[in-house]
PAMAR-959479 format. One line per 8 residues: number of its first residue (from 1); their letters; for each residue x, y, z of N, C-alpha, C. Coordinates in steps of 0.001 Angstrom, whole numbers, plus 500000, padded with zeros to 6 digits. Example, Ala and Ser with C-alpha at 12.3 -4.5 7.8 and 13.67 -1.06 7.14 Angstrom:
1) AS) 513190 494310 507800 512300 495500 507800 513200 496700 507800; 512850 497750 507080 513670 498940 507140 512900 500030 507870 $
! end
This chain:
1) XXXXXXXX) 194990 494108 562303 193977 493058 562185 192724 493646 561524; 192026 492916 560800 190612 493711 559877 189048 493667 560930; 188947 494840 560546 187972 494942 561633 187002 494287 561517; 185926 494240 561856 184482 493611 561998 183713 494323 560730; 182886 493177 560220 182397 492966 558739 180775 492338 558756; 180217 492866 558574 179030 492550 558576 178767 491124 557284; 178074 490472 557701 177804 488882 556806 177859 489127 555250; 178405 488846 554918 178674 488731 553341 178651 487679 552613 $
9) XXXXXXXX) 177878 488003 551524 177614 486528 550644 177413 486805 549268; 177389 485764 548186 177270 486317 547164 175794 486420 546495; 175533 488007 545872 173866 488255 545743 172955 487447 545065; 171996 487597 545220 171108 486676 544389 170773 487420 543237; 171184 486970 542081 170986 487569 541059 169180 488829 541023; 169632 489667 540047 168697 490397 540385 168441 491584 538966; 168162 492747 539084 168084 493801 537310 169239 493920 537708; 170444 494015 538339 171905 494647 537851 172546 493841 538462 $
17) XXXXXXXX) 172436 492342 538546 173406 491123 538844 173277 490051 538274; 173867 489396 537321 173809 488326 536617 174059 486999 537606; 174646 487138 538606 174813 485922 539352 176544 486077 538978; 177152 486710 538805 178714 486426 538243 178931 488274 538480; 178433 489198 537327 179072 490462 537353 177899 491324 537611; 177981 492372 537952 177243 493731 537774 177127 494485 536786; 175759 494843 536392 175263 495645 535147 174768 496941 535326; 174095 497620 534293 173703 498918 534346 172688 498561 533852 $
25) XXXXXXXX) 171098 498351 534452 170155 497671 533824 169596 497942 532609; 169934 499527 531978 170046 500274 530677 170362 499462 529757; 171841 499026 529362 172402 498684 528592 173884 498511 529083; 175124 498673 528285 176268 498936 528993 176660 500000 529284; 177683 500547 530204 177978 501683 530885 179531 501623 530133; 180053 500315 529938 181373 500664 529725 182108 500599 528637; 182782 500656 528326 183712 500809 526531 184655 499593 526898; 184392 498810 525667 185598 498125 525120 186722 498614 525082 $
33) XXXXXXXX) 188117 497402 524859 189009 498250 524043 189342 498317 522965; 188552 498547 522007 188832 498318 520858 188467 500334 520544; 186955 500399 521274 186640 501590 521603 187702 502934 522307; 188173 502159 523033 189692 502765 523624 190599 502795 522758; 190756 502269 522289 192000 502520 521156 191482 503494 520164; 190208 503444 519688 189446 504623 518885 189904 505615 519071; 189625 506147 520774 189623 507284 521704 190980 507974 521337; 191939 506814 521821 193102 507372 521985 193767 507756 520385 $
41) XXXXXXXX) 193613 506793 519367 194008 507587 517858 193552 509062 517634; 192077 509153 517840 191348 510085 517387 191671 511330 518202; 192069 511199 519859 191942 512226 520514 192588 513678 520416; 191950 514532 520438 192291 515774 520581 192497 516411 522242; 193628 516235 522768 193303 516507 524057 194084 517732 524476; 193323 518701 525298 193450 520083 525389 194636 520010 526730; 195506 520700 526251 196546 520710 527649 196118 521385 529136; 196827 520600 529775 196502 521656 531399 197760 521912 531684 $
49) XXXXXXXX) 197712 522958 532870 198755 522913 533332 199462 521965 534345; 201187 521817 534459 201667 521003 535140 200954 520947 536894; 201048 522069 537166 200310 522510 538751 199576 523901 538605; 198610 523446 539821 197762 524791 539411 197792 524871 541458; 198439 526534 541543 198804 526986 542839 197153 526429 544048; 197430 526296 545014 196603 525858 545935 196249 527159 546965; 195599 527991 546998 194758 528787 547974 194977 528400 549629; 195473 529287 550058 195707 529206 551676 194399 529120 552316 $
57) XXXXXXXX) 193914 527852 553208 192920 527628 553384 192821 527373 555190; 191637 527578 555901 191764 527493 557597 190731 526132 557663; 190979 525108 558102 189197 524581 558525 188707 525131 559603; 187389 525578 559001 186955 526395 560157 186503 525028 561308; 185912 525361 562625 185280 524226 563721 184284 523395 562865; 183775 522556 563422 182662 521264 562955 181628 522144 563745; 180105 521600 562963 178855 522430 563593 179034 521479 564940; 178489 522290 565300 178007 521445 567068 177562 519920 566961 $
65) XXXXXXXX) 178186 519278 567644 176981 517744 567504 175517 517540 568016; 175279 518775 568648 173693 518577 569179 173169 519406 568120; 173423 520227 567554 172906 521286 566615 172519 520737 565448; 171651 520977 564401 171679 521112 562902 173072 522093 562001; 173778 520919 561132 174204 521540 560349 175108 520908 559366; 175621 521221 558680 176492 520204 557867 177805 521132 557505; 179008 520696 557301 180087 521556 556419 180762 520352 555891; 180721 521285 555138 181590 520078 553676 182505 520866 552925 $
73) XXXXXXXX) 183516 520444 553276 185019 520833 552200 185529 520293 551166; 185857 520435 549902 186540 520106 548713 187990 519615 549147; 188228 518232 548925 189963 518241 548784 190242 517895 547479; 189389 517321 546631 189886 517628 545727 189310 516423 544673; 189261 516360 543463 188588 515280 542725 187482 514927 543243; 187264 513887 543815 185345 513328 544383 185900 513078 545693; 186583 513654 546573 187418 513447 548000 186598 514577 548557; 185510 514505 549794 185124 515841 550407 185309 515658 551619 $
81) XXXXXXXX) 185610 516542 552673 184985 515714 553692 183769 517019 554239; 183056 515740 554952 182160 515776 555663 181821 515880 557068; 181322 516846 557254 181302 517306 559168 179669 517634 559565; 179302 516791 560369 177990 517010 560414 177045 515663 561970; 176400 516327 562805 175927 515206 563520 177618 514549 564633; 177981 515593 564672 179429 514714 565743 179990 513678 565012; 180283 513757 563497 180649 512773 562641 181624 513345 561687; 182688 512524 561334 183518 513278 559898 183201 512165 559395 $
89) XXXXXXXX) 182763 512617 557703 183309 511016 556403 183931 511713 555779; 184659 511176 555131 185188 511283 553612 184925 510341 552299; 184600 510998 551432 183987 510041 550165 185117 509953 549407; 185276 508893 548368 186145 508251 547665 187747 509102 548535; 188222 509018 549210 190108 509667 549776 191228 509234 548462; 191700 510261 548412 192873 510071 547700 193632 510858 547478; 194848 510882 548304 195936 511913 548689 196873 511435 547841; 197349 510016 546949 198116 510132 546526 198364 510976 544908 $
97) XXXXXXXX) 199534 511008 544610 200306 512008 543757 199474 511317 542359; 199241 510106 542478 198864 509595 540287 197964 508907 540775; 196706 508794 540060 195845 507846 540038 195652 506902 539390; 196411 505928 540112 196680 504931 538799 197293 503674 539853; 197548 502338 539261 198045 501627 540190 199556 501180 540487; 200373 502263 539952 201615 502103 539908 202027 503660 540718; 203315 504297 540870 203351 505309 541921 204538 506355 540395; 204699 505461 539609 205754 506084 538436 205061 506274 537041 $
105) XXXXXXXX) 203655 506105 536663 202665 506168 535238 201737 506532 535687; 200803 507049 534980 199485 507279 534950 199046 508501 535348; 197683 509284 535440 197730 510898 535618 197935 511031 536725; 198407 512132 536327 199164 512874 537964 198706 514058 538256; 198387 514314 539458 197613 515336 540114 198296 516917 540039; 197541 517695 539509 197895 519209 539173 197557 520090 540104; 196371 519791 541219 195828 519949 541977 196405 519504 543282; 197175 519765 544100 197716 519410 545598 196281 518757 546805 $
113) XXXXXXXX) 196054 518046 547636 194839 517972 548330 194654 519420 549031; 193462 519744 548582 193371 521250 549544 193280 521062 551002; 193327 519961 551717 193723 519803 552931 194808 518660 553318; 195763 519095 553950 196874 518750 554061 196896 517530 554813; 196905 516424 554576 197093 515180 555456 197101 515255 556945; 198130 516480 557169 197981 516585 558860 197038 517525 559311; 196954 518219 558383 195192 519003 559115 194166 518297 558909; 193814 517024 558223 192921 516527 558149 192243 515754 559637 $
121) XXXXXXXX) 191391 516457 560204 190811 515622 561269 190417 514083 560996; 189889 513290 562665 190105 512068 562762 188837 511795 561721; 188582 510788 561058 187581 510484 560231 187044 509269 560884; 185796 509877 560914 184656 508094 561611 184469 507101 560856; 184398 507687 559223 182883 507127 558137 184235 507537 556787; 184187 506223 556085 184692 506462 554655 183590 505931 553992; 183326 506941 552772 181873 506651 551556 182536 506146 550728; 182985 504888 550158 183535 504925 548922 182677 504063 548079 $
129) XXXXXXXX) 182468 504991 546525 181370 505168 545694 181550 503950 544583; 182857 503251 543916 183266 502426 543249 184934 502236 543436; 185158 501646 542551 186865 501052 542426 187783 501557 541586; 187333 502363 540677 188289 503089 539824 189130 503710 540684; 190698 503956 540033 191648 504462 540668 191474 505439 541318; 191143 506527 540729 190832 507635 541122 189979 508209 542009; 189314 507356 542802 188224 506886 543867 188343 505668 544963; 189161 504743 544292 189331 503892 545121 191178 503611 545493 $
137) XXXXXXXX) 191754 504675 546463 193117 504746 546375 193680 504117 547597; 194068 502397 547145 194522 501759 548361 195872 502777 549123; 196449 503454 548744 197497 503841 550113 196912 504849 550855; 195800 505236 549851 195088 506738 551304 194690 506218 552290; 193765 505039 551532 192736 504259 552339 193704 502897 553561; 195032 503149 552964 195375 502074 554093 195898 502707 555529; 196597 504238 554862 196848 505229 555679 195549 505921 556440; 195243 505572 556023 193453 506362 556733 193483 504703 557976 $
145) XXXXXXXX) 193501 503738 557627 192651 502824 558758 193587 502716 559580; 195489 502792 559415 196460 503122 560385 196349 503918 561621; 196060 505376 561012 195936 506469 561654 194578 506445 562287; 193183 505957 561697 192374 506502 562711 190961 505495 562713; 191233 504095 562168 190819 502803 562544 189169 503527 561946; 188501 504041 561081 187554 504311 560673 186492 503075 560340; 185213 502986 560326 184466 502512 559493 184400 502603 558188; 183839 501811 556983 183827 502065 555593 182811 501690 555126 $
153) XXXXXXXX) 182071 502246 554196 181060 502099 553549 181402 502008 552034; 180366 500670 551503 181178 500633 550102 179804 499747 549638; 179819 499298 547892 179056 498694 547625 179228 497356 547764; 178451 496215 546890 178946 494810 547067 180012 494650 546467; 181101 493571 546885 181810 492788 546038 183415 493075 546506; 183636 494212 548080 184890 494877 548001 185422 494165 549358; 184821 492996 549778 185445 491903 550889 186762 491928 550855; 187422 491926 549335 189088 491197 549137 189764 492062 549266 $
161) XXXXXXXX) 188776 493127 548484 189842 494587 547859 190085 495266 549498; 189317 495254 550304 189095 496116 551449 189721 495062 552960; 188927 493855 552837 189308 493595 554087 190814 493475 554239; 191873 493132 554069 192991 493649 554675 193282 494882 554850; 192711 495412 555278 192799 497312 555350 192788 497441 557077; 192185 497155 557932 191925 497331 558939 191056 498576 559450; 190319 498521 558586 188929 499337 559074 188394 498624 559841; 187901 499652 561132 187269 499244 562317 185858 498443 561693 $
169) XXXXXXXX) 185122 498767 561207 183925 497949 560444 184184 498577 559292; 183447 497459 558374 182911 496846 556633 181729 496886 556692; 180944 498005 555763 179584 497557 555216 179673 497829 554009; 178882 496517 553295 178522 496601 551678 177260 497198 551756; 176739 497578 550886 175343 497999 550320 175193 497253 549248; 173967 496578 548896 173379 496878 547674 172214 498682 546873; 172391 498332 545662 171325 499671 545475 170111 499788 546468; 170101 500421 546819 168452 500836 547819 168391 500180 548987 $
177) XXXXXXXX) 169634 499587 549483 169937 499172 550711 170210 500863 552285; 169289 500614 552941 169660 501463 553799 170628 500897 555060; 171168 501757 556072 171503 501074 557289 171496 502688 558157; 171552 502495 559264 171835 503409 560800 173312 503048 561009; 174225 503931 560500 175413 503598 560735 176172 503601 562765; 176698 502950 563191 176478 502827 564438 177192 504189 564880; 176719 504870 566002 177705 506211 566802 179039 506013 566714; 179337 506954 566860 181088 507343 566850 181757 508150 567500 $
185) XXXXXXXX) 182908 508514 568387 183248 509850 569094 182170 510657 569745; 181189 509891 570533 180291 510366 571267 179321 511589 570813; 178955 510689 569266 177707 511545 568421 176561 511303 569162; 175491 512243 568853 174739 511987 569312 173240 511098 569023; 173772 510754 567603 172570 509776 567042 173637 509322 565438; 173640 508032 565133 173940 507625 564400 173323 508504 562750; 174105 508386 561755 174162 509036 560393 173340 507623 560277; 172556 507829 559168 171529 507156 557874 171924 507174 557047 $
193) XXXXXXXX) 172365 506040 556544 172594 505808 554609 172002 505187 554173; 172107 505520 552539 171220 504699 551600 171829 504874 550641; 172341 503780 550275 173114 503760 548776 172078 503643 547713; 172664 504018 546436 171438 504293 545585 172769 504436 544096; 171889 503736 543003 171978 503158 541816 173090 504498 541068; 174042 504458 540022 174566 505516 539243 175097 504700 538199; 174760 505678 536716 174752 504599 535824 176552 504443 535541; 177381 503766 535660 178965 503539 535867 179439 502233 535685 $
201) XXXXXXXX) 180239 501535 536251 180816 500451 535695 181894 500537 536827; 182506 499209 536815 184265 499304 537734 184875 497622 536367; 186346 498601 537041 187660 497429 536747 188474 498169 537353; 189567 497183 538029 190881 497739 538270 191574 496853 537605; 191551 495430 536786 192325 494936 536300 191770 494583 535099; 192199 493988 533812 191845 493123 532686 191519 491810 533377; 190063 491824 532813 189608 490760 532991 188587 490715 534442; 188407 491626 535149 187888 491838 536061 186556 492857 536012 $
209) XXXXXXXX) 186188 492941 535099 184713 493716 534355 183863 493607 535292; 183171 494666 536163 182304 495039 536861 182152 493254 537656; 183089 493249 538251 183479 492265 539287 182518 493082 540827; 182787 494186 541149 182099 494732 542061 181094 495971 542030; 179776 496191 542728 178941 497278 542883 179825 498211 542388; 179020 499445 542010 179191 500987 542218 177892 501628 542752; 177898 502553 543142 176712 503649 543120 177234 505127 543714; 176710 505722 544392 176064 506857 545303 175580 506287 546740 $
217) XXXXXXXX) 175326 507881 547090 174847 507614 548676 174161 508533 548864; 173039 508820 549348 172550 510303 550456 172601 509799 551882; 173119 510560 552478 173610 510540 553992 173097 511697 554395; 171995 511160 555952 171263 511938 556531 172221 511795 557785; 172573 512978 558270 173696 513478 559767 173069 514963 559991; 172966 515121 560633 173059 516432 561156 172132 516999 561273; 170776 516630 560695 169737 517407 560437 169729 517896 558786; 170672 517177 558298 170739 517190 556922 171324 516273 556055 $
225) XXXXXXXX) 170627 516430 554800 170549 515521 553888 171603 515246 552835; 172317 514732 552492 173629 515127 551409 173479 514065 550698; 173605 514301 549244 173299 513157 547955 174474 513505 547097; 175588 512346 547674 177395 512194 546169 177052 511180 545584; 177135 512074 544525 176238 510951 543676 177819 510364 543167; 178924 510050 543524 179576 509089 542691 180373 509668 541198; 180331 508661 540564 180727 508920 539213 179426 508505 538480; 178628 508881 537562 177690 508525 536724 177531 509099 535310 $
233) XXXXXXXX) 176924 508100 534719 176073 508946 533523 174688 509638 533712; 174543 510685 533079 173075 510873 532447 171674 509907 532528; 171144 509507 533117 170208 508393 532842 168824 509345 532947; 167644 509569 531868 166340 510655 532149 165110 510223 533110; 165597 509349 534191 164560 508379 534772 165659 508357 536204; 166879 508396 536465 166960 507514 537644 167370 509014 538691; 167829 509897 538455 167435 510683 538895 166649 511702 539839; 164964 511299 539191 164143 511722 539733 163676 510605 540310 $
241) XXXXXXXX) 164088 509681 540109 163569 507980 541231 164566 508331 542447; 165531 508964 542861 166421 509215 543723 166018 509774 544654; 165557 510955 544076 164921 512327 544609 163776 511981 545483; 162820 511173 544556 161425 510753 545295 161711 509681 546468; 162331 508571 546265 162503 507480 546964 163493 507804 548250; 164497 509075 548233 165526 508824 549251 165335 510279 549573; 164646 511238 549099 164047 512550 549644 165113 513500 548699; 164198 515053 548753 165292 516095 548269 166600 516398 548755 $
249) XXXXXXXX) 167836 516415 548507 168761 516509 549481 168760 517735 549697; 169629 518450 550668 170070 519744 551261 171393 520166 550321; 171559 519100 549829 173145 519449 549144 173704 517954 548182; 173681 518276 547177 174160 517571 546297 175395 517554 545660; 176630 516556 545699 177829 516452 545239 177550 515973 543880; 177737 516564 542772 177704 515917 541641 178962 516390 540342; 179563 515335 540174 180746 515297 538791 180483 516070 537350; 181138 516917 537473 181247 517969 536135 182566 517535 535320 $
257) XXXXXXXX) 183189 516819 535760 184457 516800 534156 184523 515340 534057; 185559 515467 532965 185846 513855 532456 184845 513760 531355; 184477 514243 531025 183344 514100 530050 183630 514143 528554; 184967 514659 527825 185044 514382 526786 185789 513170 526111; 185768 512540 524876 184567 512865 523537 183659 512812 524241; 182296 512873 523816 181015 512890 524226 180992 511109 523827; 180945 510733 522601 180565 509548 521867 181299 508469 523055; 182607 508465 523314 183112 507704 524427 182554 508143 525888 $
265) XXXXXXXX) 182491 508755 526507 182097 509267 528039 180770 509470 528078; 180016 509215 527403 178747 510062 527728 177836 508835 528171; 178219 507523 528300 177193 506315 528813 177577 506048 530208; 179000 507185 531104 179342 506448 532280 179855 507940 532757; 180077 508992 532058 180430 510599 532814 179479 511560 532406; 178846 512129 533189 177814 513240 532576 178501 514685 532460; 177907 515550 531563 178770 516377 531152 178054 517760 531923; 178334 518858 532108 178458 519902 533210 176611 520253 532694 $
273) XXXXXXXX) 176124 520296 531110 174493 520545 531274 173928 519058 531679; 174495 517824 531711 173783 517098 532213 173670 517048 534122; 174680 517936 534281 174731 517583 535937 173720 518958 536186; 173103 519679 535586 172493 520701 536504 171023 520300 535986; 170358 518949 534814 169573 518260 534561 169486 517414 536233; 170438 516762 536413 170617 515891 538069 170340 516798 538855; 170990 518305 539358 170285 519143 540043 168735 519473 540130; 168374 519835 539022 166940 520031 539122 166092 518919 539174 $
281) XXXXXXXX) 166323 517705 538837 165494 516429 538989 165829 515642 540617; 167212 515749 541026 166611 515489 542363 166502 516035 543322; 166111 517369 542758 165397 518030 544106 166309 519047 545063; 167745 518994 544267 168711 519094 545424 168339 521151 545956; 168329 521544 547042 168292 522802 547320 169884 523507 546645; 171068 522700 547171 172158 523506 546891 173281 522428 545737; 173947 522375 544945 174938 521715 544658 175898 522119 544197; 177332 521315 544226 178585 521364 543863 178811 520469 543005 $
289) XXXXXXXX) 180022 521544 542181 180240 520199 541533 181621 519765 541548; 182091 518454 541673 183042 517667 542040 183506 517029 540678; 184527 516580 540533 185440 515404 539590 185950 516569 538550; 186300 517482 539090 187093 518073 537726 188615 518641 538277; 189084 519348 537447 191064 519805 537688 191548 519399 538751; 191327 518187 538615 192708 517195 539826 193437 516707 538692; 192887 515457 538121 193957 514785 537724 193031 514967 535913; 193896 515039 534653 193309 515146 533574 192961 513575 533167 $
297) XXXXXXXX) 191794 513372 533013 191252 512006 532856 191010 511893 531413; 190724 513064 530408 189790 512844 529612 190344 514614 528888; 189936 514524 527316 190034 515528 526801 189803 517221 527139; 188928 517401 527718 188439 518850 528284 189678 519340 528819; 189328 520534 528731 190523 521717 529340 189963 521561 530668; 191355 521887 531524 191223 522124 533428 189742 522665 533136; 189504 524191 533452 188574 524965 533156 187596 524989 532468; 187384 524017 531424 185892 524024 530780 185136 523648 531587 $
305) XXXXXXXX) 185093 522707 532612 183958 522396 533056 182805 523613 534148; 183842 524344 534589 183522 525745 535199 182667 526455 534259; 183369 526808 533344 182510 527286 532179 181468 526915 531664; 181369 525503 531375 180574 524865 530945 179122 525220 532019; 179404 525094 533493 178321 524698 534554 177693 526082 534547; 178713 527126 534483 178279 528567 534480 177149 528419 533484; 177659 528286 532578 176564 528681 531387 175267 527965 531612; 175499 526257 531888 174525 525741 532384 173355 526188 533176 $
313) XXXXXXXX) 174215 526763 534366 172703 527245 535428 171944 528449 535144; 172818 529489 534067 172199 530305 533404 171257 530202 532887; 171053 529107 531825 170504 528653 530876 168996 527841 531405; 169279 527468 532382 168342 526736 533592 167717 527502 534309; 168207 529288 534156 167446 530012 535391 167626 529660 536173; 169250 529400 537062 169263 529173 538943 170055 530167 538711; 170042 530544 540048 171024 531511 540312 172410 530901 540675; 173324 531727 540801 174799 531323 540428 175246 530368 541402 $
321) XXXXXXXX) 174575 530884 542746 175336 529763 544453 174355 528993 544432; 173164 528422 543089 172505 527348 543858 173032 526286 542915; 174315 526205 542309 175022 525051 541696 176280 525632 541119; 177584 525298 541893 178859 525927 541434 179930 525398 542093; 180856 525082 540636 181659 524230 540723 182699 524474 542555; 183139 523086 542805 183329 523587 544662 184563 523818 544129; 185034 524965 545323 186479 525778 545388 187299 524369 546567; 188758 524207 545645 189528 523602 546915 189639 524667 547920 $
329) XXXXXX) 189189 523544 548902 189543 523899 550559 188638 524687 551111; 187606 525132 550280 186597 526146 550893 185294 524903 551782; 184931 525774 552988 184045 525054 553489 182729 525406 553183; 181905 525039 552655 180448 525312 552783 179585 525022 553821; 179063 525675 554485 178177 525222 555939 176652 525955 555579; 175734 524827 556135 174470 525111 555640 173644 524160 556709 $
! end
């Protein structure tokens, strides 16, 4: 049965709602297909490998729930989870094998989840950032509300896509919408969210063009601050409106691949020097970077984007652990 859903209605038009679809108040975020077909004649796309071996990994314990602290693990693509405040989330889940909406086409994961379905502890809180396949994966997510009846957090517009799922509660956000997400497993103070703007786009079908929200989130648990930012572009303004308006985070999740051509990706994927531009503008103390060698989305080699970020923070003057690409299965605690 679908759990409890907070009042839903349709928004009052607004800078990124026409009264019908969702915009990027910029301009557009997304490519035609006519543009797609460009892509695909023209493309030069660098091979990966079929599988790339997976690292024997332990989860270490969750910080204390009375304590300050956060740990956050890589499973893989924009999938982390999150331990912090007597709370687990996981942002965008997706354990299955192709990202795509069929189980026999589309890219297929080279990358295994660095945590294994059955080691994955019970999850309170799902973040999910938009609807693209690769983020929004109905069998994780139906297997997730089976097994452990979670809450979900999502933007506007995902009533249809979501409510038959049987998540214990539904909340939409709009951009700059906050809430006190309610306790869970006898936390000791409810997590704080605030969804917040990323310049992107959604479809899962033809004809369904930014039918629903996207964004980001910073989530305050634990005595700390964490800002996934989603999938986005580059924008030289929204950024540092993030930073100021929703505070510096402690730790920033931000997307390093998918980024090639530039001319196609560069209005809706930022490329590994634009994500350490997002580091230093919002403030973040530590970041990772997320969305690369899972599944090949886009021209770049597995490995450029590593390379790419290396050189980046060089070039930026940070030092190497204050922005680097996250290792599957490794925990970071801070």
């Amino acid at each position: 049965m679908p759990g409890r859903s907070h009042p839903e209605m349709t928004p009052s038009p607004s800078d990124h709602f026409n009264g019908k679809t969702f915009f990027w108040p910029g301009g557009r975020s997304e490519r035609g297909f006519l543009d797609l077909i460009r892509w695909k004649f023209t493309s030069r796309t660098t091979p990966w490998p079929i599988e790339v071996p997976l690292p024997a990994r332990t989860l270490p314990p969750a910080p204390e729930a009375a304590k300050p602290g956060l740990a956050v693990t890589w499973i893989g693509q924009s999938t982390f989870l999150l331990r912090a405040g007597g709370q687990t989330f996981l942002t965008d889940p997706i354990y299955s094998r192709r990202a795509s909406p069929f189980a026999w086409i589309g890219p297929e994961r080279v990358l295994a989840p660095a945590i294994p379905w059955e080691a994955l502890p019970r999850i309170d809180w799902v973040l999910l950032s938009h609807d693209h396949f690769d983020h929004c994966d109905l069998p994780t997510l139906r297997q997730l509300a089976r097994r452990d009846h979670p809450g979900i957090v999502s933007p506007l517009g995902y009533r249809t896509l979501l409510g038959p799922l049987g998540f214990r509660e539904r909340i939409e956000l709009d951009w700059w919408d906050e809430r006190t997400l309610p306790n869970t497993g006898g936390a000791p103070a409810g997590a704080k969210i605030t969804w917040v703007p990323s310049r992107h786009w959604c479809r899962r079908r033809p004809g369904a063009t930014n039918v629903r929200l996207w964004g980001g989130c910073v989530l305050e648990a634990g005595g700390r601050r964490i800002y996934f930012v989603g999938d986005s572009g580059y924008d030289d303004r929204l950024f540092k409106d993030i930073g100021r308006r929703a505070g510096p985070p402690d730790l920033a999740l931000i997307p390093i691949g998918a980024y090639e051509p530039r001319w196609f990706m560069r209005e809706a994927h930022m490329n590994p020097a634009e994500a350490v531009r997002v580091h230093l503008e919002v403030g973040a103390r530590r970041s990772l970077g997320m969305h690369w060698g899972t599944f090949q989305l886009t021209d770049e080699g597995r490995d450029a984007p590593v390379t790419a970020l290396e050189a980046a923070t060089k070039a930026a003057g940070l030092q190497k652990e204050a922005f680097e690409a996250a290792d599957p299965g490794y925990t970071l605690q801070i």
